[in-house]
N, C-alpha and C positions, 0 to 999 in steps of 0.2 A: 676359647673365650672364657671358659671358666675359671683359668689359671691365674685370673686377674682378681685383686686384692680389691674384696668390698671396702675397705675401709678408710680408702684414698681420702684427704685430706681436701676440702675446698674450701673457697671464701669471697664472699657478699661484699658487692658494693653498691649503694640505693642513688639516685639518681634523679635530677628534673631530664626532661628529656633534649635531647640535642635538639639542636637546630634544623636538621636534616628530618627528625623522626616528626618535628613541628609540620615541617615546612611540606610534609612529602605523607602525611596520615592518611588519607585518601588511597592513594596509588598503597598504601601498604597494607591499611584495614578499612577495606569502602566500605563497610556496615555500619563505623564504627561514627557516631554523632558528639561526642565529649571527646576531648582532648585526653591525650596521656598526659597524666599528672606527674609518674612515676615509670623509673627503668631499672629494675634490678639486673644487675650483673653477677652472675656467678658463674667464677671459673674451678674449674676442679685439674687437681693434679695428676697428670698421665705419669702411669709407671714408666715410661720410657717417653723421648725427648721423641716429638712431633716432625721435625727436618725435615725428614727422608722421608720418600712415599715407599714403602713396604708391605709386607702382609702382615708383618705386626704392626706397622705403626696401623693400620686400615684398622685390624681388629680392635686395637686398642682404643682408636676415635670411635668406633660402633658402640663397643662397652660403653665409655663416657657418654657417647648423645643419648644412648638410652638411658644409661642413669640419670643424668639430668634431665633429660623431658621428663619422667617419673616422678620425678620429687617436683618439677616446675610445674607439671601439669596439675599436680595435691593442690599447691601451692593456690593456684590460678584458680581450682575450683570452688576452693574454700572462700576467695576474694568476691568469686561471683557469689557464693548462695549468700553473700553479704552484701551483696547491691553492688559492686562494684563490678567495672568491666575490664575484664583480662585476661591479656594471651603470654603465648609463649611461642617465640620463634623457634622453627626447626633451625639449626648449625648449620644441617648439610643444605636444607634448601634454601633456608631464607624465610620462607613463606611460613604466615601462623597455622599453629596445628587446631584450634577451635572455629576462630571466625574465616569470613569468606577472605583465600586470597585477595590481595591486589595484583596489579600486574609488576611491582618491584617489590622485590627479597630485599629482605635486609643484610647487610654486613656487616654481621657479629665482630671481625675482626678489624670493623672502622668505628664500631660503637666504642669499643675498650680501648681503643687507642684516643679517641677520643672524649670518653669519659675518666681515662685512670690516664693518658697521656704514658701506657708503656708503647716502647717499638717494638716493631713487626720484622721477621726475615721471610725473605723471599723461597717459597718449595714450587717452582715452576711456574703456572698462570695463579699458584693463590700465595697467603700470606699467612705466618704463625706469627702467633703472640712470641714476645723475648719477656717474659715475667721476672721482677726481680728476683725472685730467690728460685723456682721452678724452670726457670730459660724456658726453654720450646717444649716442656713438658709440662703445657695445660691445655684443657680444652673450654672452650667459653659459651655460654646458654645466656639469654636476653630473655624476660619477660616484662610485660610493658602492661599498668593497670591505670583506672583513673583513682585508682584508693590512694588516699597519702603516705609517704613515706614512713610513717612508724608504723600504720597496718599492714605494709607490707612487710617489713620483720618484725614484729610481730607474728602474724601468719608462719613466715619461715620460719622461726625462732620456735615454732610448735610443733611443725615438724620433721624438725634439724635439731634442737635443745642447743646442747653447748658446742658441738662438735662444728660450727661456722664458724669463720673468723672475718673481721674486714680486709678486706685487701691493703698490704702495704703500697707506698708510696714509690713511685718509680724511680732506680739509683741515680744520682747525679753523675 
């Protein structure tokens, strides 16, 4: 695992919340009494293309969820000591890593399909992202706040500095 490059490349995209995250807040964060205002996406680039279930590609999604929950969890914490409430979903389960489960995970890879409108290829019973410029070599982190949109990059923007980018637009 160490042989993987700290300096992989990722990029933010801010979000009101889907319809699904509206409709279904409850069953995803029961503690939670204020609406998500806000859904940051950030997907980061895998050294190697996601496809195939392998023992690299495994180690390689481990590396990534662990980087991004690290930098999502800074992210989330600094949002709360500001009044605001926020989590960060786990990738692999679904389920927020602060507040109390619900009984539905979420689906990072229906969130970004539905928020950036890229498609998905099929790796068995789950689905990868097809990003435009990265293909099947990204991994994707959801954090969901009630803070607005610019305090949330903002916050990221503190620290990440220059090295985020937004996500480009899906190929036609």
């Amino acid at each position: 695992m160490h042989d993987l490059p700290v300096d992989l490349p990722f990029q933010y995209s801010i979000h009101s919340p889907t319809t699904f995250l509206e409709q279904h807040l409850a069953q995803l964060l029961p503690d939670w009494w204020l609406p998500i205002v806000t859904v940051l996406v950030v997907l980061q680039k895998s050294p190697i293309p996601l496809l195939e279930k392998t023992a690299a590609t495994e180690q390689a999604k481990e590396w990534l969820r662990q980087h991004l929950l690290c930098l999502l969890t800074t992210v989330a914490e600094r949002l709360n000591q500001q009044g605001y409430a926020s989590d960060v979903f786990d990738p692999r389960t679904g389920f927020p890593l602060c507040s109390q489960p619900g009984c539905l995970p979420l689906d990072h890879i229906a969130v970004v399909q539905t928020t950036l409108g890229y498609p998905t290829q099929r790796l068995g019973g789950c689905r990868v992202i097809d990003h435009p410029d990265w293909e099947t070599a990204v991994y994707p982190a959801i954090l969901v706040s009630t803070a607005p949109p610019p305090t949330v990059e903002q916050v990221l923007k503190e620290f990440c500095g220059h090295t985020t980018t937004p996500v480009p637009l899906p190929k036609a």
